[in-house]
Each structure stands twice: as structure tokens, then as C-alpha cells.
C-alpha positions in Angstrom: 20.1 55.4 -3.2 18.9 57.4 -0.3 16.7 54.9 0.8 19.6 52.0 0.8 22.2 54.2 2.6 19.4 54.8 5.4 18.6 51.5 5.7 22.6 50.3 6.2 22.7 53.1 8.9 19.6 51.8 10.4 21.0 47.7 10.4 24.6 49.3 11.7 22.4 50.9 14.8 20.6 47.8 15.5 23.9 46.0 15.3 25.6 48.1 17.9 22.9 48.4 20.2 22.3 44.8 20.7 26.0 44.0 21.1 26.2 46.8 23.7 23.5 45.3 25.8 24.7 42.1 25.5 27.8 43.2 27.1 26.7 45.4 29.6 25.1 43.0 31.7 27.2 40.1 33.4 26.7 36.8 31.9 28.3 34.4 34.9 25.4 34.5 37.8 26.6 31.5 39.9 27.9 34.4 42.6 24.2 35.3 43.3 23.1 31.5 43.5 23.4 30.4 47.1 24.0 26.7 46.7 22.5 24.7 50.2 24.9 23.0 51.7 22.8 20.1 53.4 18.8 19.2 53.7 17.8 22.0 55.8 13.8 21.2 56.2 12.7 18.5 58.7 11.4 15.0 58.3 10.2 12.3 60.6 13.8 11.2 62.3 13.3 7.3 61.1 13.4 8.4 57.6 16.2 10.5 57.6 19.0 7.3 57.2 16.8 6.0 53.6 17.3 9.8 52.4 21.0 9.6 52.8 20.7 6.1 51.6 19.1 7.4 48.8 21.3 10.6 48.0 24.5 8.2 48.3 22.5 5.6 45.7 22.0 8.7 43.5 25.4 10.5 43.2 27.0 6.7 42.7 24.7 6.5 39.8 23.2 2.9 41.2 19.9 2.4 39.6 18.7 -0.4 41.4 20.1 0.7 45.1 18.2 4.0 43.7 14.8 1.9 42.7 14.9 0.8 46.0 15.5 3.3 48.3 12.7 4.9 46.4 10.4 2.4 47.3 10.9 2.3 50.4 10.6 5.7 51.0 7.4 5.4 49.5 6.3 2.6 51.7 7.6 4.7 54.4 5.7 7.7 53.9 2.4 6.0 53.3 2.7 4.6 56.8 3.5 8.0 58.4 0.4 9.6 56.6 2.5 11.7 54.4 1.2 13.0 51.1 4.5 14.2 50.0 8.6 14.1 50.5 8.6 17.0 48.1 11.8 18.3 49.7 13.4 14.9 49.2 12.1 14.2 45.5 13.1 17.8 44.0 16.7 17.7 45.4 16.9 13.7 43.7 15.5 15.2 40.7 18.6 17.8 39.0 20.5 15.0 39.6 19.1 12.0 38.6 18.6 13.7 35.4 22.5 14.2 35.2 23.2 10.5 36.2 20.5 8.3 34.6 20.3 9.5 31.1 18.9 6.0 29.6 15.2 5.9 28.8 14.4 2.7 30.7 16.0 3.9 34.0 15.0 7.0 34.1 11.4 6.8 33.3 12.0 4.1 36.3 13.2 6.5 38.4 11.6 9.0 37.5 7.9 7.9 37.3 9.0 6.7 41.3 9.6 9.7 42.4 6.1 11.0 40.9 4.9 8.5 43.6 7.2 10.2 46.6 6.0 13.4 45.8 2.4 13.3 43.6 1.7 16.8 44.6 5.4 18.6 42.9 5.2 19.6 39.1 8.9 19.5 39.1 8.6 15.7 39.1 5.7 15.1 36.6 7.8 18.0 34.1 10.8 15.5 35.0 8.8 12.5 33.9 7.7 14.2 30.7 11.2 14.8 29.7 12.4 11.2 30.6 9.4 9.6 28.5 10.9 12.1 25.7 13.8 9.9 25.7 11.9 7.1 24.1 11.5 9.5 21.0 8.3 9.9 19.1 6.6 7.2 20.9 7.0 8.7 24.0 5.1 12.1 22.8 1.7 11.0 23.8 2.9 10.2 27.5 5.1 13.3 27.8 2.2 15.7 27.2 0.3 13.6 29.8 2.9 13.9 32.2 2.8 18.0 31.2 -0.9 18.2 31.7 -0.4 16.3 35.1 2.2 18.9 36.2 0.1 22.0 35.0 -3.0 20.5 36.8 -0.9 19.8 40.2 0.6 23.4 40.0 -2.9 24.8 39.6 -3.9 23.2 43.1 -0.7 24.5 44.6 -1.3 27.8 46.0 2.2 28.3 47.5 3.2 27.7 43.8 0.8 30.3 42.5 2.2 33.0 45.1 6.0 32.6 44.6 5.5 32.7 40.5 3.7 35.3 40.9 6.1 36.8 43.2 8.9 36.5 40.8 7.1 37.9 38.0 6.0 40.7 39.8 9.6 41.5 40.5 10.2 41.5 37.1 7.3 43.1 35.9 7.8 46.2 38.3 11.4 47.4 37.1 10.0 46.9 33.1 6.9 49.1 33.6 9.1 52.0 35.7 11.2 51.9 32.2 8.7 52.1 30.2 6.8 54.2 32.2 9.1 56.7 32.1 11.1 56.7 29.2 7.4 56.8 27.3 6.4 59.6 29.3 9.7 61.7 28.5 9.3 60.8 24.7 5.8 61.7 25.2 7.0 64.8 26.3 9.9 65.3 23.4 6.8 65.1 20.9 4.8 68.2 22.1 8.2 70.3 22.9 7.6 72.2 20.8 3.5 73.0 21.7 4.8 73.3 25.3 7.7 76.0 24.9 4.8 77.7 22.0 2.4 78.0 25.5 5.3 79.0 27.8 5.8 82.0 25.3 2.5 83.4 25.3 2.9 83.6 29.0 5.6 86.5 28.7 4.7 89.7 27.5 6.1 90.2 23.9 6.4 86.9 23.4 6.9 85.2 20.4 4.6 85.8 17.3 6.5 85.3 14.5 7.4 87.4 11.1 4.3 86.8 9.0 4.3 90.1 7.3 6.6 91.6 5.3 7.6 94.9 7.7 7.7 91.8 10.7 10.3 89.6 8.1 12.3 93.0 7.9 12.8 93.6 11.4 13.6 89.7 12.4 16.7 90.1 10.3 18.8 92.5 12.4 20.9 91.8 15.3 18.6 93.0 18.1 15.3 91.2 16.8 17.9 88.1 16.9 19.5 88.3 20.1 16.2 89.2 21.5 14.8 86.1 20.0 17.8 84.3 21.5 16.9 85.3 24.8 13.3 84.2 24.7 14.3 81.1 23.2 16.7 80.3 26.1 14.1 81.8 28.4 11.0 79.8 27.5 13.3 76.6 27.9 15.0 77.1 31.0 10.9 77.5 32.3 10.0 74.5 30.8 12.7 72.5 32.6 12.1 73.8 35.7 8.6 73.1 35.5 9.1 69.7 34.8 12.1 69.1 37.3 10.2 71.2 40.5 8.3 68.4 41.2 10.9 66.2 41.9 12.5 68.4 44.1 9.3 69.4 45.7 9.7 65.7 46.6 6.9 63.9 44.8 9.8 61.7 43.1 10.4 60.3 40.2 6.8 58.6 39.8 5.0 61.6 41.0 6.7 63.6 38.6 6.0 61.8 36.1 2.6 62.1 37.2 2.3 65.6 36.3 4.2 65.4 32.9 1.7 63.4 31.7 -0.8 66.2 32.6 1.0 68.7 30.7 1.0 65.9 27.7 -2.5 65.5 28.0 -3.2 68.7 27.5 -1.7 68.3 23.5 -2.3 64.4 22.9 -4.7 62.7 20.6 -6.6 59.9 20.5 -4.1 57.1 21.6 -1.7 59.3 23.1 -4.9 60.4 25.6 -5.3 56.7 25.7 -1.9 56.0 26.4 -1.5 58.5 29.2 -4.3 57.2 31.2 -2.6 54.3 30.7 0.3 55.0 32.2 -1.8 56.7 35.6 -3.6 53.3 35.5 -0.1 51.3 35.9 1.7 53.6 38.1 -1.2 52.9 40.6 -0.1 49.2 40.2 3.3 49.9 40.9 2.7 49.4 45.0 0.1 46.1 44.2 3.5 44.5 42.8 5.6 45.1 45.4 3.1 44.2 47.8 2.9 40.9 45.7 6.9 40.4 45.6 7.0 41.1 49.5 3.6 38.5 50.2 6.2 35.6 50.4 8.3 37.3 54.0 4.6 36.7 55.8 5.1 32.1 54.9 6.9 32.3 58.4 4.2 33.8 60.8 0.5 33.1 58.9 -1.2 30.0 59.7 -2.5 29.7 56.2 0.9 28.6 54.7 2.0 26.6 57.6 -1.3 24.5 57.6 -0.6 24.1 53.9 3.0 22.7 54.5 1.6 20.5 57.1 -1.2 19.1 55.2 0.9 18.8 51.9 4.4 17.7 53.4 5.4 17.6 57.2 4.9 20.0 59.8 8.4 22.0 60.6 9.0 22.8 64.4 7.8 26.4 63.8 4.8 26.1 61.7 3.4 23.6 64.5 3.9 26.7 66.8 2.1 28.7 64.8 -1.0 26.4 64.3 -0.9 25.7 67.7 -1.1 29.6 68.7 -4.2 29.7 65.9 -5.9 27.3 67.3 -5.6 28.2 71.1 -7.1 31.7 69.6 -9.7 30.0 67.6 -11.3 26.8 69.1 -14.2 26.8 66.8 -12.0 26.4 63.7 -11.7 22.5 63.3 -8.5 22.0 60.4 -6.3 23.6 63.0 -6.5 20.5 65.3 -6.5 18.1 62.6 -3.3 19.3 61.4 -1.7 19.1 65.0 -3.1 15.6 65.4 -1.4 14.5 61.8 1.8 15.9 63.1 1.3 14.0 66.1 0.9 10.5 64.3 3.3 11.2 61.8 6.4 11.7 63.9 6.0 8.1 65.2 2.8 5.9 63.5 3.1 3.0 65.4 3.6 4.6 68.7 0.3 3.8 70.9 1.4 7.6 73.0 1.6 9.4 69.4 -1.7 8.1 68.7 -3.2 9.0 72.0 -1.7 12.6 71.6 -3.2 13.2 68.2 -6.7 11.9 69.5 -6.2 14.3 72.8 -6.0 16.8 69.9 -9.4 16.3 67.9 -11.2 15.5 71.4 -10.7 19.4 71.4 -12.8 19.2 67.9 -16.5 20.8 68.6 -18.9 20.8 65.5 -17.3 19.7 62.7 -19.7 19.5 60.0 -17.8 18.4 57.4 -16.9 14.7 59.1 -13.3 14.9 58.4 -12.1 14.8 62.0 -14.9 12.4 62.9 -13.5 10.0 59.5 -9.5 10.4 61.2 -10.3 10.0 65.0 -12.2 6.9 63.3 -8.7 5.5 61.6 -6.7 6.3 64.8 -8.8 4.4 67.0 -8.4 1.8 64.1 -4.8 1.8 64.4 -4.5 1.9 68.1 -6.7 -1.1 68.1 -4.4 -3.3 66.1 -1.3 -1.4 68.3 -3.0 -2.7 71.2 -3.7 -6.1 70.1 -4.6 -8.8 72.6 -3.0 -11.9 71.2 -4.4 -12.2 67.4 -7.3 -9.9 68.8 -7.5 -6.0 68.2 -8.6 -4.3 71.1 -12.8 -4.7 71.4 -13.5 -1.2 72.9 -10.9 0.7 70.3 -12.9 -1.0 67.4 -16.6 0.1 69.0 -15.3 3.8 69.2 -13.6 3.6 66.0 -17.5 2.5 64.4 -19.2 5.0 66.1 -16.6 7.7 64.6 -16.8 6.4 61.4 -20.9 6.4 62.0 -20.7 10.3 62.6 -18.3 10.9 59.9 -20.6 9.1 57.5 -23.8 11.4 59.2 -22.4 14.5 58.3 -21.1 13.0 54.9 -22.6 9.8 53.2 -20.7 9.4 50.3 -17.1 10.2 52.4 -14.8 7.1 50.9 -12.4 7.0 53.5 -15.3 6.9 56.1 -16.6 4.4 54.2 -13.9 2.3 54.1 -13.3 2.4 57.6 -16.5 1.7 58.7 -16.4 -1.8 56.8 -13.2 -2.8 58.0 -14.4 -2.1 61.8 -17.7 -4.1 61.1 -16.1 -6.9 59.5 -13.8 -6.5 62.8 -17.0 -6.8 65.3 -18.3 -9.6 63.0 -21.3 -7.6 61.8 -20.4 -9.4 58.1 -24.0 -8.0 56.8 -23.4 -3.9 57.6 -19.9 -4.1 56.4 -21.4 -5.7 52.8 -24.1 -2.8 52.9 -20.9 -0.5 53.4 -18.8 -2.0 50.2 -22.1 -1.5 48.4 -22.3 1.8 49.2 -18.9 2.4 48.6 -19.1 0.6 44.8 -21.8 3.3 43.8 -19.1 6.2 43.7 -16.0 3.8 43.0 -14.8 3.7 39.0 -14.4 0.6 37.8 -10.9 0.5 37.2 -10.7 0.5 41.2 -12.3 -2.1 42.7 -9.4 -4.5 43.8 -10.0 -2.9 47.5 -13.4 -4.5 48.1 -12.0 -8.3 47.8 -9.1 -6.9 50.1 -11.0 -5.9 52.7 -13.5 -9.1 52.3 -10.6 -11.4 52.8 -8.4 -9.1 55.6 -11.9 -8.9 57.9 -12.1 -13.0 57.3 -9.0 -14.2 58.7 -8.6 -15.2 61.8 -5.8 -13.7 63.4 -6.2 -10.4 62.0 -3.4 -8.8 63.7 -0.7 -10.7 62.2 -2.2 -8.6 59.0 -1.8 -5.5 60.7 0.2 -3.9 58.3 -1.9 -4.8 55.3 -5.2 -3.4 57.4 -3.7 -0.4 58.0 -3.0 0.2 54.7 -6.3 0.2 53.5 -7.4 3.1 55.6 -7.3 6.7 53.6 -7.3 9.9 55.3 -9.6 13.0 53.7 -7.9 15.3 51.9 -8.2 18.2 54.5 -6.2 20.9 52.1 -7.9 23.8 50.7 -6.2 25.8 48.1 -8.0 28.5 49.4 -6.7 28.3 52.4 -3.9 28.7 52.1 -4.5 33.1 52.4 -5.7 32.8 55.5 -3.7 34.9 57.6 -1.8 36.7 54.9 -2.6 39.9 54.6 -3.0 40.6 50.4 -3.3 44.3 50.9 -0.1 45.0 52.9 1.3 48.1 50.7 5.0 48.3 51.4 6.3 51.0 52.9 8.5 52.5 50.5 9.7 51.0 46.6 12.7 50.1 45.3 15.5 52.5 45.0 15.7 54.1 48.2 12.8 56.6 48.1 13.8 57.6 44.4 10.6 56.7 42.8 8.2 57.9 45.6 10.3 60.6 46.9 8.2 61.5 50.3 4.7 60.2 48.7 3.5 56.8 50.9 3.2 54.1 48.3 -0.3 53.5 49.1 -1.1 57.2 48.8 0.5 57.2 45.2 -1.6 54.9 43.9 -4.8 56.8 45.3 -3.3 59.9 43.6 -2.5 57.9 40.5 -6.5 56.9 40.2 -7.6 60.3 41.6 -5.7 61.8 38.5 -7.3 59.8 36.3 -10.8 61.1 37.6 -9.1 64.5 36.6 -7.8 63.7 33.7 -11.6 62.6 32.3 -12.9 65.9 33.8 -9.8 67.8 32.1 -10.3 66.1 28.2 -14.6 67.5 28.4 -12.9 71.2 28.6 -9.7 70.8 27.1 -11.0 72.6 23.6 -11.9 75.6 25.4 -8.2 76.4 26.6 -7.0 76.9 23.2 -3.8 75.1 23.4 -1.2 75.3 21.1 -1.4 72.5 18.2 0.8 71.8 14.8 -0.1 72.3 11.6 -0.9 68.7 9.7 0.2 70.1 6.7 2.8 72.1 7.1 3.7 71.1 10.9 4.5 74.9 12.1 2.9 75.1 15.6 0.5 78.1 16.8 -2.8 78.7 18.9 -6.1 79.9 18.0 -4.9 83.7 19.3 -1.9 83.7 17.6 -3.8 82.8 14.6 -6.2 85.6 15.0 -3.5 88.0 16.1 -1.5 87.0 12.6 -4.2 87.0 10.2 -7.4 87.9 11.5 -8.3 84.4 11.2 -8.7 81.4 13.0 -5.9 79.4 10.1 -2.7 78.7 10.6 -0.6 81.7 9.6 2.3 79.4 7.6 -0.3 78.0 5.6 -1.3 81.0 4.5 1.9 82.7 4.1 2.8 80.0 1.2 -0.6 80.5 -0.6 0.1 83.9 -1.0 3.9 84.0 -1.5 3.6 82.8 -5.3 2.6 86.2 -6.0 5.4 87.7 -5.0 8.4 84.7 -5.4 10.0 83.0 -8.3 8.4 79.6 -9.4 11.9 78.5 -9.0 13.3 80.0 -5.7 9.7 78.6 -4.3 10.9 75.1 -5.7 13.9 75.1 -4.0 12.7 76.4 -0.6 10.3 73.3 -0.6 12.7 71.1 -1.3 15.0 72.2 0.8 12.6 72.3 3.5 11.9 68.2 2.6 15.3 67.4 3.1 15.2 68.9 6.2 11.9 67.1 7.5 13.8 64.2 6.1 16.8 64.2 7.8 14.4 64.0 11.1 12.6 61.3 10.1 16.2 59.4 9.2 16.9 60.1 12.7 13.7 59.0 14.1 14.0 55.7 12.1 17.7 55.1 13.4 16.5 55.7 17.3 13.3 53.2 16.9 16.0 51.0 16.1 18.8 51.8 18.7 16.1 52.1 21.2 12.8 49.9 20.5 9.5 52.0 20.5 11.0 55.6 21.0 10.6 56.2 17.6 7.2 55.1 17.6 6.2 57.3 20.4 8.2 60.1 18.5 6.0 59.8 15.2 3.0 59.0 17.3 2.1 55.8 17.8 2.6 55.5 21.6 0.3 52.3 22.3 2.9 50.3 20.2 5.7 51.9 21.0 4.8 51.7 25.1 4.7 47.8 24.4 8.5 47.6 23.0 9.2 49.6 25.6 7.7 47.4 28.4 9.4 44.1 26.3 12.9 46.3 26.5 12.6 47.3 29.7 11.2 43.5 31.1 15.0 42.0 29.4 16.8 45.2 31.3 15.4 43.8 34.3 15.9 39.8 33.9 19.6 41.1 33.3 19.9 43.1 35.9 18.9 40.3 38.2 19.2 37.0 36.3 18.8 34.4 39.4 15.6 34.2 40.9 14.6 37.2 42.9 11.9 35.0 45.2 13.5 30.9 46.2 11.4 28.3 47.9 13.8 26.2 49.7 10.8 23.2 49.8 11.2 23.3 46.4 14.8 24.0 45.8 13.5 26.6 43.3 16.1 28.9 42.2 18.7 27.7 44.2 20.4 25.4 41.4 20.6 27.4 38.4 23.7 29.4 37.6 23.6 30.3 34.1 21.5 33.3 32.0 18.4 32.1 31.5 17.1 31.7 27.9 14.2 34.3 28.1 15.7 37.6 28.1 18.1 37.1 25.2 15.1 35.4 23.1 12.6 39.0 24.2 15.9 41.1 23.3 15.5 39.6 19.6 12.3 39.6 19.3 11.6 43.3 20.4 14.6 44.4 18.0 13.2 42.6 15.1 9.9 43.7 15.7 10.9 47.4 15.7 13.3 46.9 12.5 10.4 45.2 10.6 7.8 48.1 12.2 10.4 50.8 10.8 10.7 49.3 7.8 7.3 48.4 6.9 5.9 52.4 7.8 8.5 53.7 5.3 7.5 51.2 3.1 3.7 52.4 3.0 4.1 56.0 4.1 6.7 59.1 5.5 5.7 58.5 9.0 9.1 57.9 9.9 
């Protein structure tokens, strides 16, 4: 019976506790999700009139005004030398999905806007969940599509930077909960060693009635009061002790610090573990803020801006920024590239854009990878056609344009798009033999599946009046693929340690970030030294059998003996007691220890791993903590902390996401089940 009524307690607790979370935190979060008004990220200006085009065809719902605009934006984009419209395809995306909900048309539109932007996982998870619409038989695709999207966001390093961002965020306000609501349960646990140490500090401090004349003189009024006092005394120490950081100004963090010093001092196995734990992770607090702030430095590093450009299209002030990187460094060769792209993008058929963007690699000294040798090469390709004299390209254009493709190919042999270059301009200048050797060259490291080009070119470089093909030549010509994932860091600085933390200076108090994590790692160096001596300072421990706490000197000064004085009393108190009063002392004294452990059981519930901590098994109960204390802060800031306006990410969602209810379950269950399952096997709790 005792055992059902605690468990109906323990369900009530759980019950209330979750409803009160539930409703503490606001459920409606379309207040803090700004909503952009209009396309706010530049494109070249002759597209802009397809995008409205396009945004129009969308909201009417018109599938095949929508097919086509998409085409032709696609079309569009390959002339301008544009990898990606990524802003363009993720605003089309949230709401085609809303409008074209029949499998046909939108795997239609959708697998087209894969093509406008190849380089967005937001369009290849889109795809997935349109081919899903076909039902089983769309499975296989689907997970295609998945791996596609996971592969593209694993090249993306802007991706990699903003999720990690946002989970930073996140991360950071769950490990300050758990941090220190472990640390003060940590605490709760050796309360009782710590006030048994704070009273052998004072003279006449507390020894306990062992004997019979010291059981006599406990009993009167004085010995009480006095005891009282003490009681009060050794308390109101501890407190201070533990709050005199804080005011010293070391904050919340670098109190907490120090408490787990004190705990250290009385912990076992994984309570030492867990405590160097916890100095490990406050040293990462400052690394993840440091991450959540990387994101403010997009708008002045060249690293990001280059990786716009090279992705997208540059905007107006990351071409100032490139341009300022390269005047300060001439040597480095992708900086001109990207200005000369910009050039030719904003007008590809404009014989003074091209002329600009070569002006720009002419600056180009010692490129050894032959990338701005291969692109000079397609330029002076283009502006041959541009520049045609009747049905002729322009002689001198095409010469220049072989001898860049020449160098390109010198510096790398196997380079495709210098390879298909340089047959197109030989076939051009009529040298029909070196442009064969080229397609040979180029069919060696060519899959099968992608040979159509070589007949192309054989026939475009045959006809007679090749300018009249001018658009189908160009076409053929690839750029490399300058981008770099890696480059994308340069200019950011990862080690920029914030100046202060969240919460005004609460958490920090006067302590620099950066020197709190130093003092963080330089207490665990301490800590280690601390744990070789820590047997030699005789702190206060608890009985495992009877749990009474005492020292080694209070031991001695009891009994003469280095054994717990309790212990002892209760071996020798058969002597002298009834069998039956001795009965009912014990069992009174289970009920008690009971009644605790009925407590302990209902607060593991109510609040998920303090009663582990309380019965000590901190490592788990840390971990419920962190999974509590990670839904505290998804609640406390359900829209996205960190947006990418590129992207549209985070700006369109105005509901609770799905995660933090799901980890609030979870975390409750697991602690019900953990609570349940100890009292099943032992009286733990």
C-alpha cells in the first residue's frame, strides 16, 4: 500500500509540473518573427521583371506561367555566369508548397527550382517531400533528394556557421541551468559534511552525546539552546561563504566555481568526475558565445563576401569589401576573379563589362592553379563572338583566348573547362586536328553518361557562320568552380571572445570572459593537484551504514578509535536497551529515512535529475538537467535566435517548434521510468 500511494503522488507531481511548464512559456511567437516586406538582396537589374513575373505566377497558383518563368530564369542565370538565385528559389519555395500540392506539378516545380539554385538544401529537402507525394514509390527518390541536400549543406560553409550559431545559442542558456542547478544540488548533498567542517572550526563545537553523562547533559535547556545557536551559527557561515563570492564580484559562474571546490572536497568517484565536468564546460561558456556572435563579422570579412559572390551574386557592399582585400593583397589571385565575375555578370553581353572584368585579371600575377588563365580564356571567347565581323568572330580575340586556354591547361592538364575552351577556339582558327587531340583528352576524365558535348562542339566549330550560333557556343563554355569551403574563414576571426555574456554581467560579474575560461581550466589543474592530497585533510564523510556524518578526529575524540561513533553506540546499546524499545527505534528511524527518499523520488520527478544528483548519481542526473534546461531555453526563445536573410531562414515560421515539447516528454519519462526502475531494484531513492 505504501508503495502504490507513493507512486500516485509521484504521477500527480509529474502531472503538474509538465502542465505548469507548458503554460508558462508563450505559445503564439509570430510577434518575434519579422516578416520581409519585399526582396531585399540584389540581382542583375534584367532579371528582376522574370522574378516578379515569377512571384505573381506563384501566388496565382499558375503552374505553367510558373514552369516557365522558372526556365527562363534558369536560362537567364546560366548566361550571367550565376551558380545560384538562392534568394529567389527559397522565397518560391514556402509557397509553392502551399499552392501546388499535386504530385505531378510539384515535383515539376519543384525539381526546377533544384536547377535555379543547385547549391540550397532547402530546395533538394523541398524535392524530397514533393516526390513523397507519389507515396511509396516515391521513397527511393525522396531519400536521394535528402542525401543531395545533406551533401550540398556539407559544402556550404555559411550553412555550417549559422546552424552552428543557433545551436550555440541554445546550447549556452541549457548548460548555465544545468550547470548551476547541478552544482547547488551538488552542494545540498554534502550539507551536511560542510556545516560538520564549519563546526570543528569553532571552539566547542559540536561533538555529539555518545556517552551516557554527554546524553544526560544534551537533555536540558542550556545544552539545547546552546546547540540552537551553533546550529544557526554554523549555517549562517556556510551561506556566507558560499554567497561572498558573488558579491566579491566573481558572478554567478565564478561562484559557482568555487562551490564546486568545496564539493570536491566530499565527492566520489562520479561526483569528482562530474565536477571537473562542470569546470571543463564553464570554460566553454565564452567559445559559444563567441560562436553565436561569429555571424555580426558576414558584413566586413572578405571570406564570406567572396563566398556570396562565387555562390550567388555579389551585393554592392561585399564588392567593396573584396575590392579593399585585394588592393591590400595583390598576390592573392580569387580576389580578382571574383570582381571580374561581378563584372560580367551585371551585363554578359556587354563588350565594356567584358573588357572591365578582363582589366581585372590582367591585375592577376602567378596564378598557379590556371583558373584565372581558364576564365580570361572564356571572356576573350565571348568578346570574340560580341565583336563579330559579319559571320566572323573576331581573329585576334580567338588567338589570345588559345593562348589563355594554353596556360590554363600548363598549370592544369586535366582542367575541363580549359579543355573545353581550347577546342572550341581551335576548331575556331581551323586547327580541326589540335581541337580533336583536345576532345580526346577531354574523353579520358569524362563519364560516359556525358558525352553529348563532344558532337556539340564538332558540329558548332563546323558551320560556317558561327556567329549566328553565338548563343549555343557560349553555352558550351564552363567556368571553374573557384569556391573553397574553406575559405570561406578567411578574415573572420574564430577566437573573438565576447566581451561580456548574456545577462548583463550577472554570470561573469567583473571576470573578462576570456579570463573565466583560463580560470575555469586553471582550476581544473588544481583540482587534480587537490584529489592526490585530499585523504590527508580528514574531511568529514557519512556513515554507509548508518549515514551519521563525522571526521576521523571526532572519531578518535568519541571513542578512541578511528570508527564511526553511531555505529558503535548501536552495537553496544543491546546491553543496556529492551529488544523491543531497540525495535521500535529502528523502525522508526526507517520511516524517517523513508519519508526522504519519498521526497527525493517526488523532486526527480517535478524536476528531472535533481533527485539523481540528490541520491548520487550526478553524471545522469547532469544529462536531464542539460535536456531540461535545453527546452527552458527553446521556450524562452522559440524563433530563431541567428536568420540568414539569403536564405530566408527563420524569418517564416511563427509557430512553437516541435522540438522542445518532444525533449520536455522525453526527459520526464526518462526520469519517471529512472525513479521507478531504482526503487524497483534497490532504496536508493
Amino acid at each position: 500500500m505504501q508503495r502504490c500511494a507513493m507512486g500516485l503522488s509521484a504521477r500527480f507531481a509529474y502531472a503538474l509540473t509538465l502542465v505548469s511548464l507548458l503554460l508558462a512559456f508563450p505559445i503564439d511567437t509570430t510577434a518575434e518573427q519579422p516578416q520581409p516586406a519585399s526582396l531585399t538582396i540584389d540581382i542583375p537589374s534584367d532579371l528582376k521583371i522574370e522574378v516578379a513575373a515569377l512571384f505573381t505566377a506563384v501566388r496565382r497558383g499558375d503552374t505553367e506561367a510558373t514552369t516557365l518563368m522558372l526556365e527562363r530564369l534558369i536560362s537567364a542565370k546560366k548566361d550571367h555566369n550565376i551558380h545560384n538565385l538562392t534568394t529567389v528559389a527559397a522565397g518560391v519555395i514556402p509557397r509553392a508548397q502551399k499552392v501546388f500540392t499535386g504530385a505531378i506539378e510539384c515535383n515539376q516545380i519543384m525539381g526546377l527550382i533544384v536547377q535555379l539554385a543547385p547549391d540550397l538544401p532547402q530546395a533538394h529537402f523541398a524535392l524530397a517531400k514533393a516526390r513523397l507525394l507519389y507515396g511509396f514509390s516515391g521513397v527511393g527518390q525522396a531519400l536521394l533528394s535528402v542525401f543531395d541536400g545533406l551533401s550540398v549543406w556539407a559544402s556550404n560553409p555559411k550553412a555550417w556557421v549559422i546552424g552552428g550559431a543557433n545551436a550555440s545559442y541554445y546550447v549556452f542558456g541549457a548548460l548555465v541551468v544545468s550547470i548551476i542547478i547541478s552544482s547547488l544540488l551538488s552542494l545540498l548533498k554534502v550539507r551536511r559534511e560542510i556545516l560538520h567542517d564549519i563546526g570543528d572550526l569553532f571552539p566547542g563545537g559540536e561533538k555529539g552525546a555518545k556517552t551516557a553523562s554527554d546524553i544526560k547533559k544534551s537533555k536540558g535547556f542550556f545544552a539545547r539552546f546552546r546547540q540552537f545557536i551553533l546550529s544557526g551559527l554554523h549555517i549562517a557561515v556556510a551561506l556566507l561563504l558560499l554567497v561572498l563570492p558573488f558579491m566579491a564580484g566573481l558572478g554567478i559562474l565564478g561562484s559557482v566555481l568555487l562551490w564546486n571546490l568545496i564539493i570536491l572536497r566530499y565527492s566520489r568517484n562520479a561526483e569528482t568526475f562530474s565536477v571537473f565536468f562542470r569546470f571543463f564546460l564553464t570554460a566553454a561558456l565564452p567559445v559559444l558565445v563567441s560562436i553565436v556572435v561569429l555571424p555580426q563579422q558576414f558584413d566586413k570579412a572578405v571570406g564570406p563576401a567572396m563566398h556570396s559572390c562565387l555562390l550567388d551574386y555579389c551585393q554592392p557592399n561585399e564588392v567593396a569589401i573584396i575590392e579593399k582585400a585585394a588592393q591590400a593583397n595583390p598576390q592573392e589571385s580569387s580576389y580578382r576573379i571574383a570582381l571580374a565575375l561581378h563584372e560580367f555578370q551585371q551585363n554578359p553581353k556587354s563588350v565594356k563589362a567584358i573588357d572591365a572584368a578582363l582589366a581585372h585579371l590582367a591585375m592577376i600575377q602567378g596564378d598557379w592553379t590556371g583558373n584565372s588563365q581558364t576564365l580570361q580564356g572564356n571572356l576573350l571567347l565571348a568578346r570574340a563572338f560580341y565583336a563579330c565581323e559579319g559571320e566572323v568572330p573576331n581573329r585576334d580575340d580567338l588567338e589570345k583566348a588559345s593562348a589563355a586556354y594554353a596556360e590554363g591547361l600548363k598549370r592544369w592538364p586535366s582542367s575541363p573547362a580549359a579543355g573545353r575552351g581550347a577546342a572550341l577556339t581551335a576548331g575556331f582558327l581551323g586547327d580541326r586536328a589540335q581541337r580533336d587531340r583536345l576532345l580526346d583528352s577531354l574523353l579520358a576524365n569524362t563519364e560516359a553518361g556525358e558525352l553529348e558535348y563532344v558532337a556539340r562542339i564538332k558540329s558548332l566549330t563546323s558551320d560556317l557562320s558561327p556567329c549566328s550560333s553565338r548563343a549555343d557556343i557560349l553555352a558550351e563554355l564552363e567556368n571553374p568552380d573557384f569556391r573553397s569551403p574553406w575559405f570561406f574563414f578567411s578574415g573572420l576571426n574564430l577566437f573573438d571572445f565576447p566581451k561580456v555574456l548574456p545577462y548583463g554581467g550577472l554570470l561573469e560579474g567583473q571576470i573578462p570572459p576570456f579570463v573565466l575560461s583560463l580560470a575555469s581550466l586553471a582550476l581544473m589543474l588544481l583540482a587534480g593537484v587537490f584529489l592526490s592530497f585530499r585523504k590527508h585533510l580528514s574531511p568529514a564523510t557519512r556513515c554507509p551504514k548508518c549515514h551519521d556524518v563525522s571526521c576521523r578526529m571526532c572519531n578518535i575524540n568519541a571513542s578512541g578509535y578511528d570508527y564511526c561513533p553511531s555505529c558503535l553506540l548501536e552495537q553496544v546499546r543491546p546491553a543496556f536497551i529492551d529488544s523491543k524499545d531497540l525495535a521500535a527505534h529502528r523502525e522508526r528511524k526507517k520511516i524517517f529515512d523513508g519519508q526522504f527518499g519519498f521526497l527525493r523520488s517526488v523532486f526527480a520527478i517535478a524536476v528531472p535529475g535533481s533527485g539523481q544528483i540528490l541520491v548520487g548519481r550526478p553524471i545522469r542526473g547532469g544529462l536531464m538537467l542539460f535536456l531540461l534546461g535545453l527546452v527552458i531555453s527553446m521556450l524562452w526563445s522559440p524563433g530563431v535566435p541567428i536568420t540568414d536573410i539569403t536564405t530566408w531562414a527563420g524569418l517564416d515560421s511563427g509557430t512553437l517548434p516541435w522540438l522542445p515539447p518532444v525533449l520536455l516528454i522525453v526527459v520526464y519519462f526518462w526520469s519517471a521510468i529512472d525513479v521507478w526502475f531504482a526503487k524497483s531494484a534497490s532504496d536508493n531513492f
